[in-house]
C-alpha positions as CSV (number, residue, x, y, z in Angstrom):
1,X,17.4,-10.7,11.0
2,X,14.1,-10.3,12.1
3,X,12.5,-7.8,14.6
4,X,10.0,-7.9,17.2
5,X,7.0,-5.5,17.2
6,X,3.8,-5.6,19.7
7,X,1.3,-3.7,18.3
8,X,-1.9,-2.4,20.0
9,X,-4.8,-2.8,18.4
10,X,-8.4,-1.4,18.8
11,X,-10.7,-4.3,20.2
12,X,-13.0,-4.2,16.8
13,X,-10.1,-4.3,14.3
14,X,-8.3,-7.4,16.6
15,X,-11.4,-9.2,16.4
16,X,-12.0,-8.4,12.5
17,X,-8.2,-8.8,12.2
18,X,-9.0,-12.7,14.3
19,X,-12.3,-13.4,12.3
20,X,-9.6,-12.8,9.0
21,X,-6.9,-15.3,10.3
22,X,-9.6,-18.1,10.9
23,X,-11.3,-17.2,7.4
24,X,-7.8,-17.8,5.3
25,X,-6.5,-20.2,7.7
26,X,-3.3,-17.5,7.9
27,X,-1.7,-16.2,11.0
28,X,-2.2,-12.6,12.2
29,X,1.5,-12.3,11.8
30,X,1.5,-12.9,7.9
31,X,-2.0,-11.0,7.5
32,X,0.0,-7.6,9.3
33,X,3.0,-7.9,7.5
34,X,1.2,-8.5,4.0
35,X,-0.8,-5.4,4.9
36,X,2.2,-2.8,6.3
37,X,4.2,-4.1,3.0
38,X,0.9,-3.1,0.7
39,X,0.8,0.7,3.0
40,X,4.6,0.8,2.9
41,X,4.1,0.1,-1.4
42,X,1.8,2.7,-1.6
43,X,3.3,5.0,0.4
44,X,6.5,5.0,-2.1
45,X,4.3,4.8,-4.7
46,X,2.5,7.9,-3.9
47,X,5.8,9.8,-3.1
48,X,7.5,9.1,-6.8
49,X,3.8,10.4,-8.2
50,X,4.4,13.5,-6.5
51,X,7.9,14.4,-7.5
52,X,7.2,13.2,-11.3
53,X,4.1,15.1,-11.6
54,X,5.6,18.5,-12.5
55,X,7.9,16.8,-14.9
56,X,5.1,15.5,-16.4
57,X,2.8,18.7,-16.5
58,X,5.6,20.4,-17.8
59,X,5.8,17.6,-20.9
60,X,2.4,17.8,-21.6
61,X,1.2,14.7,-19.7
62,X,-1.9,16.3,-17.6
63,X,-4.1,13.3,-17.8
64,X,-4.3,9.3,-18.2
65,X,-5.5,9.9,-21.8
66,X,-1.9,11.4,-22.2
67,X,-0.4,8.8,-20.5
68,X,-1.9,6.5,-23.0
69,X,-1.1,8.7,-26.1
70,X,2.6,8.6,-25.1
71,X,3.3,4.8,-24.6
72,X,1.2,3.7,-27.8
Protein backbone atom coordinates (compact mmCIF):
# COMPACT_ATOMS: atom_id res chain seq x y z
CA UNK A 1 0.00 0.00 0.00
CA UNK A 2 1.40 3.16 -0.73
CA UNK A 3 0.45 6.69 0.66
CA UNK A 4 0.14 10.08 -0.71
CA UNK A 5 2.04 12.93 0.82
CA UNK A 6 2.28 16.79 -0.59
CA UNK A 7 4.87 18.32 0.88
CA UNK A 8 5.76 22.11 0.93
CA UNK A 9 8.89 23.10 0.29
CA UNK A 10 10.85 26.39 0.62
CA UNK A 11 11.38 27.86 -3.03
CA UNK A 12 15.47 27.44 -2.66
CA UNK A 13 15.49 23.82 -1.50
CA UNK A 14 12.57 22.90 -4.48
CA UNK A 15 14.79 24.40 -6.84
CA UNK A 16 18.13 22.70 -5.36
CA UNK A 17 15.87 19.71 -4.71
CA UNK A 18 14.92 20.18 -9.04
CA UNK A 19 18.62 21.13 -10.08
CA UNK A 20 19.34 17.34 -8.02
CA UNK A 21 16.64 15.34 -10.10
CA UNK A 22 17.99 16.69 -13.52
CA UNK A 23 21.73 16.06 -12.17
CA UNK A 24 21.06 12.14 -11.45
CA UNK A 25 18.44 11.81 -13.94
CA UNK A 26 16.11 10.59 -10.65
CA UNK A 27 12.74 11.79 -9.81
CA UNK A 28 12.07 14.08 -6.90
CA UNK A 29 9.89 11.38 -5.56
CA UNK A 30 12.81 8.74 -5.22
CA UNK A 31 15.40 11.57 -4.17
CA UNK A 32 12.63 12.45 -0.98
CA UNK A 33 12.05 9.06 -0.06
CA UNK A 34 15.92 8.00 -0.20
CA UNK A 35 16.42 11.07 1.99
CA UNK A 36 13.38 10.63 4.82
CA UNK A 37 14.57 6.84 4.87
CA UNK A 38 18.48 8.05 5.55
CA UNK A 39 16.70 10.78 8.62
CA UNK A 40 14.30 8.12 9.61
CA UNK A 41 17.84 5.54 9.87
CA UNK A 42 19.50 7.99 11.85
CA UNK A 43 16.93 8.88 13.87
CA UNK A 44 16.72 5.07 15.26
CA UNK A 45 20.10 5.00 15.16
CA UNK A 46 20.62 7.87 17.44
CA UNK A 47 17.86 6.58 19.77
CA UNK A 48 19.51 2.94 20.42
CA UNK A 49 23.02 5.12 21.06
CA UNK A 50 21.17 6.76 23.73
CA UNK A 51 19.61 3.99 25.70
CA UNK A 52 23.03 1.70 25.32
CA UNK A 53 25.22 4.43 26.36
CA UNK A 54 24.87 3.93 30.20
CA UNK A 55 25.16 0.27 29.72
CA UNK A 56 28.18 0.95 28.19
CA UNK A 57 29.65 3.57 30.64
CA UNK A 58 28.80 1.34 33.24
CA UNK A 59 31.01 -1.64 31.36
CA UNK A 60 33.82 0.38 30.94
CA UNK A 61 33.25 1.34 27.26
CA UNK A 62 33.64 5.45 27.55
CA UNK A 63 35.31 5.89 24.19
CA UNK A 64 35.90 4.40 20.47
CA UNK A 65 39.35 3.26 21.67
CA UNK A 66 37.22 1.00 24.01
CA UNK A 67 35.04 0.02 21.48
CA UNK A 68 37.90 -1.20 19.56
CA UNK A 69 39.69 -2.94 22.63
CA UNK A 70 36.53 -4.96 23.12
CA UNK A 71 35.79 -6.47 19.60
CA UNK A 72 39.56 -7.27 18.82
Amino acid sequence: MRTVLSVSLPEKMAKELDALAKATGRNKSDIVKESLGAFLWETKFRKAQARLRAKAKAAGVINEDDVFKAVS
